[in-house]
C-alpha positions as CSV (number, residue, x, y, z in Angstrom):
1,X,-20.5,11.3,4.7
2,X,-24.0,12.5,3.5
3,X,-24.6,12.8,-0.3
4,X,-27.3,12.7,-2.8
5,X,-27.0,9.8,-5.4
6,X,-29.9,11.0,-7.1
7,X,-29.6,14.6,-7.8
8,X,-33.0,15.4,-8.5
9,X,-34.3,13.8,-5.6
10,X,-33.8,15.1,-2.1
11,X,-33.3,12.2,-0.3
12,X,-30.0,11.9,1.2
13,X,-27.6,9.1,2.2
14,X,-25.6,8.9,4.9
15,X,-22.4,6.6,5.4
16,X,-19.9,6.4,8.5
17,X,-16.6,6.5,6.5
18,X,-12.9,5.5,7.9
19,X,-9.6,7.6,6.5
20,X,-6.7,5.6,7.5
21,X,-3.4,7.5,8.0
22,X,0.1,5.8,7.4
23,X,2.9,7.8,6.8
24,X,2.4,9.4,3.6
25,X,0.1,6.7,2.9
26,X,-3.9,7.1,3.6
27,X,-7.1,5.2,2.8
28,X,-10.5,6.3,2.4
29,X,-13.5,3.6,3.1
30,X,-17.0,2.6,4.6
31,X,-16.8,1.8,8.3
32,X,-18.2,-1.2,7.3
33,X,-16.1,-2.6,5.1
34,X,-13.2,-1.3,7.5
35,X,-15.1,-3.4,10.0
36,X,-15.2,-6.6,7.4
37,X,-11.4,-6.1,6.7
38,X,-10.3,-6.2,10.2
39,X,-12.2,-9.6,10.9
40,X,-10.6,-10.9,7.7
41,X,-7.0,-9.9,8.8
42,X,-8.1,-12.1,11.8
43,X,-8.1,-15.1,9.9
44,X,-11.7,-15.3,9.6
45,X,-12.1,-17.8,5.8
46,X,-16.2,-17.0,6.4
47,X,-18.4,-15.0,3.5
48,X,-19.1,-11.4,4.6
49,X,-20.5,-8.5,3.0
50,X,-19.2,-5.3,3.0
51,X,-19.3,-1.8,1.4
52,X,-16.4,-1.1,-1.0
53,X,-18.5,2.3,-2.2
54,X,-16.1,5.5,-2.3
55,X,-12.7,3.5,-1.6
56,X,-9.4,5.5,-2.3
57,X,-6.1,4.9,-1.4
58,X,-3.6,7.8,-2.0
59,X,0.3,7.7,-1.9
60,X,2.3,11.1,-1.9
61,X,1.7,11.2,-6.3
62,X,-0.8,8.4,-7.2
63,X,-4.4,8.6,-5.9
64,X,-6.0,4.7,-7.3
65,X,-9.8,4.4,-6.8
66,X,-11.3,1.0,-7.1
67,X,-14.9,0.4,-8.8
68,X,-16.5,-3.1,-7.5
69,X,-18.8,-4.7,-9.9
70,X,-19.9,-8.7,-9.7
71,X,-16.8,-10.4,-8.9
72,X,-14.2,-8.1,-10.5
73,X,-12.8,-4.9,-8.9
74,X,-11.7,-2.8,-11.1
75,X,-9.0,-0.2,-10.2
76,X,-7.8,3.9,-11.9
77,X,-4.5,5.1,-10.6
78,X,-4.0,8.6,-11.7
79,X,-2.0,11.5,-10.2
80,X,-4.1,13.9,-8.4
81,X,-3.7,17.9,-9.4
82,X,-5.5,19.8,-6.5
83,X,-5.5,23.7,-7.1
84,X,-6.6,24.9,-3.9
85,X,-7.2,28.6,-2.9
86,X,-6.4,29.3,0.9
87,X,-9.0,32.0,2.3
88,X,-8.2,34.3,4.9
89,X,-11.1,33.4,6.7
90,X,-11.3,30.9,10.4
91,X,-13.2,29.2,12.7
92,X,-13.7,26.4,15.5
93,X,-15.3,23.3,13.9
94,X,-14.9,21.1,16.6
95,X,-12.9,22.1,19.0
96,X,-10.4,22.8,16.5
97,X,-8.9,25.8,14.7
98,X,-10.1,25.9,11.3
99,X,-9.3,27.7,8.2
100,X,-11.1,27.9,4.6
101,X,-10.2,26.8,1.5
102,X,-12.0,26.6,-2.0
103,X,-11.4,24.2,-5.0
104,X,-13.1,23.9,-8.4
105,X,-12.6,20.0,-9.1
106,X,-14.1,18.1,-12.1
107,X,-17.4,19.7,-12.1
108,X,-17.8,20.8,-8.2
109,X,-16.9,23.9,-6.3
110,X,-15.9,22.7,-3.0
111,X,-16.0,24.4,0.4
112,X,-13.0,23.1,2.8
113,X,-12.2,23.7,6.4
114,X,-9.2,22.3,7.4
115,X,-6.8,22.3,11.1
116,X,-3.2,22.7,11.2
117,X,-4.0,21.6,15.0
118,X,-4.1,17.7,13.3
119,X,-0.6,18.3,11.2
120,X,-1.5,15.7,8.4
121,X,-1.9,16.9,4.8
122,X,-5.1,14.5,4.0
123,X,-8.7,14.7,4.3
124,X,-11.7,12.7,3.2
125,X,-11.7,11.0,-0.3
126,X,-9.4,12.0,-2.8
127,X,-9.0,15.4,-1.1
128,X,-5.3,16.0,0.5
129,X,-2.7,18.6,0.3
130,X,-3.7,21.4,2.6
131,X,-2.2,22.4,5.7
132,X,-3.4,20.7,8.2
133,X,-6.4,17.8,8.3
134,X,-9.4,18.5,6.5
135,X,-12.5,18.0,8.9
136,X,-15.2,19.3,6.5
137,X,-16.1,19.9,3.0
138,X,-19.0,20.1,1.1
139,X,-20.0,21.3,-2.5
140,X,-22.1,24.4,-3.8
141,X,-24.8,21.5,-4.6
142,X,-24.8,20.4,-1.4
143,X,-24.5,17.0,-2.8
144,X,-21.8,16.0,-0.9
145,X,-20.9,16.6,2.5
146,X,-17.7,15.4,4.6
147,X,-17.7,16.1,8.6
148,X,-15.0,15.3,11.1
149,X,-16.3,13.0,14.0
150,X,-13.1,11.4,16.1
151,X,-9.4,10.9,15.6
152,X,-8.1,7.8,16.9
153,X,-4.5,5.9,17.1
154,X,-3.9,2.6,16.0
155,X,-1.3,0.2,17.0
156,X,-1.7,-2.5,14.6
157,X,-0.7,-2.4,11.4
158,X,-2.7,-1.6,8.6
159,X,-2.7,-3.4,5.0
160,X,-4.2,-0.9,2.4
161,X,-4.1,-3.1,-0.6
162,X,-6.2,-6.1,1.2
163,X,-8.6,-5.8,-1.6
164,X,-9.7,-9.1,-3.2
165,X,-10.3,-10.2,-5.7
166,X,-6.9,-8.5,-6.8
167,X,-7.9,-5.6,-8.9
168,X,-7.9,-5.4,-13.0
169,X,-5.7,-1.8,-13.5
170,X,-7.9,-0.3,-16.3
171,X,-8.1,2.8,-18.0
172,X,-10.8,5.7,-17.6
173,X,-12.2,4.8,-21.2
174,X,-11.7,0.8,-20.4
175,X,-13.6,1.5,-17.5
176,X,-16.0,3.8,-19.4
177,X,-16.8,1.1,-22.0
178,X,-16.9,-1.4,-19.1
179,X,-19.8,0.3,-17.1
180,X,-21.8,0.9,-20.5
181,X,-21.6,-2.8,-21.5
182,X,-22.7,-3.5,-17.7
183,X,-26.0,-1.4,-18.5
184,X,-26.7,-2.6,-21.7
185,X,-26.8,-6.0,-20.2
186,X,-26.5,-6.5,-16.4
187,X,-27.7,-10.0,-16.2
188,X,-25.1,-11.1,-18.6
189,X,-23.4,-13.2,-16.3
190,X,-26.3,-14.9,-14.3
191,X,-27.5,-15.5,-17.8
192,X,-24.6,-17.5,-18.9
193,X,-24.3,-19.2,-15.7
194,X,-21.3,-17.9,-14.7
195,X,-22.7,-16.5,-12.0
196,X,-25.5,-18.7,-9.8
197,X,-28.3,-16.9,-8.6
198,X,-31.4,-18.7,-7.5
199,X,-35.0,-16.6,-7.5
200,X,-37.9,-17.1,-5.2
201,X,-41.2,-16.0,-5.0
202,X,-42.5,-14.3,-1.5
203,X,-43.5,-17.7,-0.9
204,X,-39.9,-19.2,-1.2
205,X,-40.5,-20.9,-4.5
206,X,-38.4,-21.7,-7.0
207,X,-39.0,-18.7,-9.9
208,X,-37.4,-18.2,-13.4
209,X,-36.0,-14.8,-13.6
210,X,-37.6,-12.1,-15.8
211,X,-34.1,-10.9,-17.2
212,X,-36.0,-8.4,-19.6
213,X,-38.1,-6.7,-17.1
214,X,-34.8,-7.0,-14.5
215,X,-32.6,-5.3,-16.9
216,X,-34.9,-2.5,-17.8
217,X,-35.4,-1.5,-13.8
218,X,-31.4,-1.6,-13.2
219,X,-31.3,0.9,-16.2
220,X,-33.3,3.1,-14.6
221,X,-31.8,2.6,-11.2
222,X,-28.3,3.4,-13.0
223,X,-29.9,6.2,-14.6
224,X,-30.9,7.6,-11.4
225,X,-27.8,7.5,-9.0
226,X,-25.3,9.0,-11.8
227,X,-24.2,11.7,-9.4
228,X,-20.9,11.0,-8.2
229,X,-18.0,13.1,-6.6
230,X,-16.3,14.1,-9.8
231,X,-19.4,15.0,-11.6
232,X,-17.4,15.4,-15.1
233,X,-16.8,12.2,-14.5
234,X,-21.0,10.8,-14.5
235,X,-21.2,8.3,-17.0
236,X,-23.9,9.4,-19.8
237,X,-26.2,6.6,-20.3
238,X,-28.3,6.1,-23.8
């Protein structure tokens, strides 16, 4: 997965994602949070951290993304309307037989290549329902970009709703409010002491925290990686 989270910078970002088939189950996440899970499953009680960015599990009419903040994880389940348009046009991506299709999705025009050779209806994402396994898509921005790299069979089983702490279900606009009262105050919880956080110095000393300054930069940082998949979607910060 390559994408831009700033999109008025050129830097890109690359992540090694995971989409995990199971009957007409999937799940979409970071290799390495795929990697944390499995040693969890283990039995492993140890603190580890891993990347919960972009995580999606879809059934056959509910897609449920998850949105980790602090120490809640906050979780949308909504059913997924795809209007794809099936072009005429094909090629090998591959090794495979590939055909086009287009989609205009909550503020992106999407280019999709997708194999009937791999007969599973998914793809990276929220993206599903085409004919055959979708092995690349990006949009007209170039924002975002999916690519295919390996298929692989699992023996073991695989838990999809492993996701602690368990998930608050939430509304878009409870989740809307939710991500503006985190930028108006981001330190709220380290300023209350519910949540401990030491600071140090480059020298390792003992600092107190500039919560002001702290808050103002995270602002900013929000500000500037506001470009996500559904770009209708972008939250619209004061």
């Amino acid at each position: 997965m390559k994408f831009k989270e700033d999109s008025t910078n050129s830097e890109i970002t690359y992540k090694k994602m995971v989409l995990l088939i199971k009957g007409q189950e999937s799940k979409f996440l970071s290799e390495k949070q795929y990697e944390v899970d499995s040693i969890k499953s283990s039995g492993f009680k140890g603190f580890i951290v891993g990347d919960n960015t972009f995580m999606v599990i879809k059934s056959p009419q509910i897609t449920s993304k998850f949105y980790f903040q602090l120490r809640d994880v906050y979780k949308i389940s909504e059913p997924i309307q795809l209007d794809w348009k099936i072009e005429n046009e094909t090629i090998k991506k591959n090794g495979y037989n590939c055909q086009k299709a287009t989609l205009n999705y909550k503020g992106r025009i999407w280019e999709a290549w997708f194999t009937k050779d791999i007969p599973f209806q998914e793809g990276p994402y929220i993206f599903k329902g085409l004919p055959g396994l979708i092995i690349y898509m990006i949009d007209k921005t170039k924002s975002y970009e999916f690519s295919f790299n390996e298929l692989r069979k699992k023996s073991d089983l695989v838990d999809f709703e492993n996701i602690k702490p368990k998930p608050l279900e939430v509304s878009k606009g409870e989740l809307k409010k939710i991500l503006l009262a985190y930028y108006n105050d981001p330190y709220r919880e380290m300023k209350t002491g519910n949540v401990k956080a030491k600071f140090k110095d480059e020298n390792g000393k003992d600092i107190e925290p500039d919560f002001r300054k702290m808050t103002k930069e995270m602002q900013e940082y929000l500000k500037q990686k506001n470009n996500p998949v559904e770009l209708s979607e972008a939250i619209v910060y004061p």
